[in-house]
C-alpha positions as a Python dict, from the first residue, in 0.01 Angstrom:
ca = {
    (1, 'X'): (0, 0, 0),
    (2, 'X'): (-76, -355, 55),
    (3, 'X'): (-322, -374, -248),
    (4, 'X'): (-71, -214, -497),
    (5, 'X'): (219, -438, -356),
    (6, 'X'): (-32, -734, -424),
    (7, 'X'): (-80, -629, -759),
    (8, 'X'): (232, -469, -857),
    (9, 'X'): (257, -680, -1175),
    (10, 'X'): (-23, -636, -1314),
    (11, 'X'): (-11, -260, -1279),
    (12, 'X'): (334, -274, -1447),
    (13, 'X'): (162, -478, -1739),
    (14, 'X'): (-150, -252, -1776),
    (15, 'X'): (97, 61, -1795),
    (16, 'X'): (367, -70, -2068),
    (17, 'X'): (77, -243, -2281),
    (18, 'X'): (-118, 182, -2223),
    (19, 'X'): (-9, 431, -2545),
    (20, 'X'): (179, 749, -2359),
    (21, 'X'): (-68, 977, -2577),
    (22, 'X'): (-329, 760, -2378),
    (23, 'X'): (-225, 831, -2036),
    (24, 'X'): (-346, 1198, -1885),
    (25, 'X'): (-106, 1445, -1805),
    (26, 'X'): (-121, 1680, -1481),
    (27, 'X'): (59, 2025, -1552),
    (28, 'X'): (93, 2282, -1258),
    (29, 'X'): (259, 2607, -1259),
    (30, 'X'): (319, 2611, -885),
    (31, 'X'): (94, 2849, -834),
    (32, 'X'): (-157, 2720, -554),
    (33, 'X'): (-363, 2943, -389),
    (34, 'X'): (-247, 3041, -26),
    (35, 'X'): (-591, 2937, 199),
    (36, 'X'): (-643, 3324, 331),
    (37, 'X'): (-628, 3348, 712),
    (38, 'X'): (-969, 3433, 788),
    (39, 'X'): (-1049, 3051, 651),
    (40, 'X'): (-842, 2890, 925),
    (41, 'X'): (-966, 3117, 1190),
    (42, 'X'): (-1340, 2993, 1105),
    (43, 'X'): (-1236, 2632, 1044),
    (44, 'X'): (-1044, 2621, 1350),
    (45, 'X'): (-1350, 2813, 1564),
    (46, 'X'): (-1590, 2557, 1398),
    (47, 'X'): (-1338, 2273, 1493),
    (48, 'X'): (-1320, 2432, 1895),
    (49, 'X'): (-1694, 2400, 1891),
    (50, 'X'): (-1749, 2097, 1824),
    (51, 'X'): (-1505, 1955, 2023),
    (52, 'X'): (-1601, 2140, 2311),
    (53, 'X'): (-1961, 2024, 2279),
    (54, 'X'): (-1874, 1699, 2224),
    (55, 'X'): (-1641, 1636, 2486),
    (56, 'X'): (-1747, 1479, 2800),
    (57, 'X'): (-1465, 1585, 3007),
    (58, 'X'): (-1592, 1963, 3086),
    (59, 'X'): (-1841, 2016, 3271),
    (60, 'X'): (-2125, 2194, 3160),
    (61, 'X'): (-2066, 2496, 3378),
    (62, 'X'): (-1781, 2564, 3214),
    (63, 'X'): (-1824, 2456, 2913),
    (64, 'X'): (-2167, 2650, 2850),
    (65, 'X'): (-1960, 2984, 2830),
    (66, 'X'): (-1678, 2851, 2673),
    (67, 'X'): (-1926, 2777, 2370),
    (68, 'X'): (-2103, 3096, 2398),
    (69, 'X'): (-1772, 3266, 2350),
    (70, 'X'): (-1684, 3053, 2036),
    (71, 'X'): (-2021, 3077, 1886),
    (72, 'X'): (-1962, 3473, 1950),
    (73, 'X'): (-1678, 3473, 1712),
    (74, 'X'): (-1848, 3264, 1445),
    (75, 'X'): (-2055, 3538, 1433),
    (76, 'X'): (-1828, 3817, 1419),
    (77, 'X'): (-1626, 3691, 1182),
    (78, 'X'): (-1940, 3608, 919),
    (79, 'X'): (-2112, 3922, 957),
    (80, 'X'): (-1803, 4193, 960),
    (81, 'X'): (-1489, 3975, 834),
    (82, 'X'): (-1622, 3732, 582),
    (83, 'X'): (-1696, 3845, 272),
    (84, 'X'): (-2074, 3848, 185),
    (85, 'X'): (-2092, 3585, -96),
    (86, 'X'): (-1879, 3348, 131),
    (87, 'X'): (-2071, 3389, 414),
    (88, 'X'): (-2398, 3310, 162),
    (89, 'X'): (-2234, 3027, 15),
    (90, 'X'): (-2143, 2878, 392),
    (91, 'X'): (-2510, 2978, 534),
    (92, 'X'): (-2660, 2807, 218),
    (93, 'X'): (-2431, 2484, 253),
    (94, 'X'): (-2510, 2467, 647),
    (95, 'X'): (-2828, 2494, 548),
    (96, 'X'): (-2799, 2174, 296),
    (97, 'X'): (-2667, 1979, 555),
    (98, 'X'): (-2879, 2048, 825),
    (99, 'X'): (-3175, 1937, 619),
    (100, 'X'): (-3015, 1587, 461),
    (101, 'X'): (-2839, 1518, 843),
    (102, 'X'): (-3212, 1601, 1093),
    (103, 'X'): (-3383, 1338, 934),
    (104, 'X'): (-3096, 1103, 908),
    (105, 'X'): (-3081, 1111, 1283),
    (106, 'X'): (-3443, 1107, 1337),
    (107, 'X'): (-3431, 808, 1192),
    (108, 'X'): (-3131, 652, 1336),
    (109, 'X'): (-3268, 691, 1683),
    (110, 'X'): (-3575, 582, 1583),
    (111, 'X'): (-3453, 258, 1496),
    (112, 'X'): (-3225, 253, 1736),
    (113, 'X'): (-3511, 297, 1986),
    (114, 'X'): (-3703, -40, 1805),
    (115, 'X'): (-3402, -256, 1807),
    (116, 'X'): (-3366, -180, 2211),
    (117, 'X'): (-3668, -296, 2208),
    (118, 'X'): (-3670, -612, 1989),
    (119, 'X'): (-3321, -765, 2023),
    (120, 'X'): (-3279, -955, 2330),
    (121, 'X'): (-2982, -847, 2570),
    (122, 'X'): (-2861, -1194, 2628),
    (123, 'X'): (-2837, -1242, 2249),
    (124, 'X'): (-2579, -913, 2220),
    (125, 'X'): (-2397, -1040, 2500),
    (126, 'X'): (-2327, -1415, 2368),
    (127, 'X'): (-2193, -1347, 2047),
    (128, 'X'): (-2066, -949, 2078),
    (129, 'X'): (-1971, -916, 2434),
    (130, 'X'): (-1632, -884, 2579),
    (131, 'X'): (-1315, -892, 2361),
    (132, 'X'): (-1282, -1216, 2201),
    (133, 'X'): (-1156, -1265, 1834),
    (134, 'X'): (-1508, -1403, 1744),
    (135, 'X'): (-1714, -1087, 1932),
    (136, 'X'): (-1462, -875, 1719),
    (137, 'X'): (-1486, -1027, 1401),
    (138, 'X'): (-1871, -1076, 1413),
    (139, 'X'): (-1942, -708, 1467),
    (140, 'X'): (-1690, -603, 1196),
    (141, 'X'): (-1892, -885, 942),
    (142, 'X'): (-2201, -699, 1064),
    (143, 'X'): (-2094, -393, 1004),
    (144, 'X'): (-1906, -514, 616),
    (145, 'X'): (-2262, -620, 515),
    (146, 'X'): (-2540, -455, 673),
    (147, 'X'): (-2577, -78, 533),
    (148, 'X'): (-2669, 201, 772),
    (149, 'X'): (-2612, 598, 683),
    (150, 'X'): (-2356, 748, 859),
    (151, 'X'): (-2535, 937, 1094),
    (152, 'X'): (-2751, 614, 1206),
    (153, 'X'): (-2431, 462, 1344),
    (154, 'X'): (-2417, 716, 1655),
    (155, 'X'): (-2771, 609, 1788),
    (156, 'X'): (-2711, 231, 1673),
    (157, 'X'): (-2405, 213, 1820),
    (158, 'X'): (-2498, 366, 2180),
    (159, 'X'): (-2803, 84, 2167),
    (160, 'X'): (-2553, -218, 2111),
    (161, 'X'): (-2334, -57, 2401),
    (162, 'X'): (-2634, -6, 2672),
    (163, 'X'): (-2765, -435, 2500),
    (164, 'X'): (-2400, -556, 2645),
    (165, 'X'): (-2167, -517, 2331),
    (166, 'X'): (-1797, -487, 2442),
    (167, 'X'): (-1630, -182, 2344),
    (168, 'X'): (-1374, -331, 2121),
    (169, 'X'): (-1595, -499, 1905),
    (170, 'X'): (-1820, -201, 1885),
    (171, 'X'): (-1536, 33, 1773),
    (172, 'X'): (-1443, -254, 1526),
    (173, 'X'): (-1813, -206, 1433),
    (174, 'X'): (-1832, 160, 1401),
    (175, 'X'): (-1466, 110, 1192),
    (176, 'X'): (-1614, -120, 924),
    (177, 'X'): (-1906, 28, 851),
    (178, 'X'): (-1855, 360, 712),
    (179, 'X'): (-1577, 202, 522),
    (180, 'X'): (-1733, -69, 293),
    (181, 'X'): (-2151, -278, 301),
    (182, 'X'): (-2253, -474, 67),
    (183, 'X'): (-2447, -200, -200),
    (184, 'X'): (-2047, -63, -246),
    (185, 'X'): (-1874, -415, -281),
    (186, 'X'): (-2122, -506, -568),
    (187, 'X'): (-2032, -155, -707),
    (188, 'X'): (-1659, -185, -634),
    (189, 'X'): (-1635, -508, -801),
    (190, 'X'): (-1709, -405, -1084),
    (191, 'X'): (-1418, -144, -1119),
    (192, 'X'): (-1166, -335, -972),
    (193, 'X'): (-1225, -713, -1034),
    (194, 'X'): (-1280, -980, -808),
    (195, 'X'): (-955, -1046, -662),
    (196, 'X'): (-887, -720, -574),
    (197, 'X'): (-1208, -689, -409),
    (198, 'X'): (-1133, -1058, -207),
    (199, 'X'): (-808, -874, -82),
    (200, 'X'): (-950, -521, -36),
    (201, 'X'): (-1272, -657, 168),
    (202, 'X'): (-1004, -893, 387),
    (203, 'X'): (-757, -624, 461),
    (204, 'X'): (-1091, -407, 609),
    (205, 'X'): (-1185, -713, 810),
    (206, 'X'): (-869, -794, 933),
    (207, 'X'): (-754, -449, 1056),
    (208, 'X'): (-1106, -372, 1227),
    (209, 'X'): (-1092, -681, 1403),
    (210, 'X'): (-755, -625, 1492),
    (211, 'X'): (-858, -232, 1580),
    (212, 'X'): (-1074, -383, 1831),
    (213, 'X'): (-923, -633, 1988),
    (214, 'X'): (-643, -439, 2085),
    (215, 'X'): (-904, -135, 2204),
    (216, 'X'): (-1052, -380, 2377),
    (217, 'X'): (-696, -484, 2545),
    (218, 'X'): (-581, -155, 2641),
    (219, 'X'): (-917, -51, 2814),
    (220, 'X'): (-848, -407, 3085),
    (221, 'X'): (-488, -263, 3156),
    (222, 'X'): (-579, 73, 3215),
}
């Protein structure tokens, strides 16, 4: 919103200087497929288990069963209620992801493990710990320009939080860095232009800083 209301003229320029015969046209007949129930049971199962198994609220007594019971239903559902070519297509794709996300995260704690290792505490304490603007805006300029996979994050992030980070700037970390690194602002600049890029890059900063400072805030008063 802010990026089109910065560049509001110029859009209006590039689309009264465009042809009409030049612009694409979107037709739809209204007729979007319904999503058939059986999806949202499986999605929402799916959804159950991982929040179950991720959440550190339940214990494991419980939640052990709980996710036995879910994982239960997964099955049932892709061996008698899912039809066969969906439940190949979402074996095959589970699959796919399995093998491009283990090694990922092999190699995120790997890393992670090094960098334990290597950085010193005090240095992760003097310029990213607590909740000052500077600790927030450092780990979100960290995060703008250094490029990890996604799946590295976890393990990197749990290493800056047991080296002293503060837990606003490393959610102002973890913010940033999926969003935008440097590979995809040399790629970005060339389909939008500079000055877009100078305000797209400084809205990302600004609202991940802000993100964490006020994380950071709320987790003093609470």
């Amino acid at each position: 919103m802010i990026l089109t209301a910065t560049f509001k003229g110029e859009e209006k320029t590039i689309l009264t200087n465009t042809p009409a015969s030049s612009i694409p046209q979107t037709l739809t007949d209204g007729g979007e497929e319904v999503k058939s129930h059986r999806f949202w049971v499986f999605f929402l199962i799916l959804v159950a288990i991982l929040l179950v198994g991720a959440s550190s609220l339940i214990d494991w007594a419980v939640k052990i069963p709980i996710l036995a019971v879910l994982i239960a239903g997964v099955l049932v559902i892709i061996i008698f209620w899912m039809p066969k070519d969906d439940t190949k297509s979402w074996l095959k794709e589970t699959f796919s992801f399995a093998r491009t996300i283990v090694p990922l995260l092999l190699v995120g704690v790997f890393v992670a493990g090094v960098l334990k290792v290597v950085i010193p505490e005090k240095f992760i304490t003097t310029y990213v710990g607590g909740n000052r603007l500077s600790s927030n805006l450092l780990a979100v300029l960290f995060g703008v320009f250094m490029y990890f996979p996604t799946l590295v994050e976890v393990p990197m992030a749990r290493t800056f939080l047991d080296l002293g980070m503060g837990r606003g700037p490393l959610l102002a970390y973890l913010l940033a860095d999926p969003v935008i690194s440097l590979p995809s602002i040399l790629v970005i600049s060339k389909l939008i232009g500079l000055k877009r890029l100078f305000v797209y890059v400084g809205l990302i900063i600004f609202f991940c800083t802000l993100a964490g400072l006020i994380y950071g805030f709320a987790l003093t008063i609470l």
